[in-house]
C-alpha positions in Angstrom: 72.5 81.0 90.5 75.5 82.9 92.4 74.9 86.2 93.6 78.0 88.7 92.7 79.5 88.4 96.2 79.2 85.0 96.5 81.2 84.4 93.3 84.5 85.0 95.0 85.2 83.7 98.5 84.9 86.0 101.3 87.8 87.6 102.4 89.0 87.7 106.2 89.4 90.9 108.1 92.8 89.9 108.5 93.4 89.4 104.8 91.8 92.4 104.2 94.6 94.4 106.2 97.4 92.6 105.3 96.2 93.5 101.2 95.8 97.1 102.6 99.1 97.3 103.8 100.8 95.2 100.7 99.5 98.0 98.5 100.6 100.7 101.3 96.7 101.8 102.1 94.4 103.0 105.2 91.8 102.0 105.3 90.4 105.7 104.5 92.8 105.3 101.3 90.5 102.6 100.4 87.2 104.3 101.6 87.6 107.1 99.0 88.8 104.7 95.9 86.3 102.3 96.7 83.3 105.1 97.3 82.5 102.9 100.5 82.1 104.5 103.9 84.9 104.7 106.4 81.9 102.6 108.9 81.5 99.8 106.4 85.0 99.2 106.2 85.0 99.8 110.4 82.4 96.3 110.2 84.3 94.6 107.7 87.2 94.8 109.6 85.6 94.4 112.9 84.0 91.5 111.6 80.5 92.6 112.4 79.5 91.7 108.9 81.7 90.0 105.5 83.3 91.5 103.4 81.6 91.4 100.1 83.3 89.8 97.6 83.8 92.7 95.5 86.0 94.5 97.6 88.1 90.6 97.6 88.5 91.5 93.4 89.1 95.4 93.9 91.8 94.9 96.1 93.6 91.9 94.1 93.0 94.0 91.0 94.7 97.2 92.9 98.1 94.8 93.8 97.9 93.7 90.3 98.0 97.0 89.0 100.9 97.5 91.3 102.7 94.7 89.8 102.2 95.5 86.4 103.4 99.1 87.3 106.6 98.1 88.4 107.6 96.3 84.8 107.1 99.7 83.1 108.8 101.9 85.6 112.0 103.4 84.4 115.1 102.1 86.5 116.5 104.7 89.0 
């Protein structure tokens, strides 16, 4: 059986950022939604240890969120 974080593919430090800046975050913007500490994030990106793949679905489901938000928006 498939622990949590090995139910989604690990992520890349690289992807990481590049999701990070897609949804206009730093990585302390992240730190304080996520409740994770601005040194695990420091290792993720560093690539001192993977990133878990929970943090893989939080961020996909944060540029989802941004999507959807963009439908319901009023037009300027």
């Amino acid at each position: 059986m498939k622990s949590e974080n090995e139910e989604v593919a690990s992520m890349t430090p690289e992807e990481f950022d590049a999701a990070l800046k897609q949804l206009g975050w730093k990585p302390a913007d992240f730190c304080r939604l996520a409740d994770v500490h601005r040194n695990t994030v420091s290792r993720w990106v560093n690539g001192l240890v993977p990133i878990p793949g929970w943090a893989k679905r939080f961020l996909a489901m944060a540029q989802e969120i941004k999507r959807l938000s963009k439908l319901i928006e009023p037009q300027k």
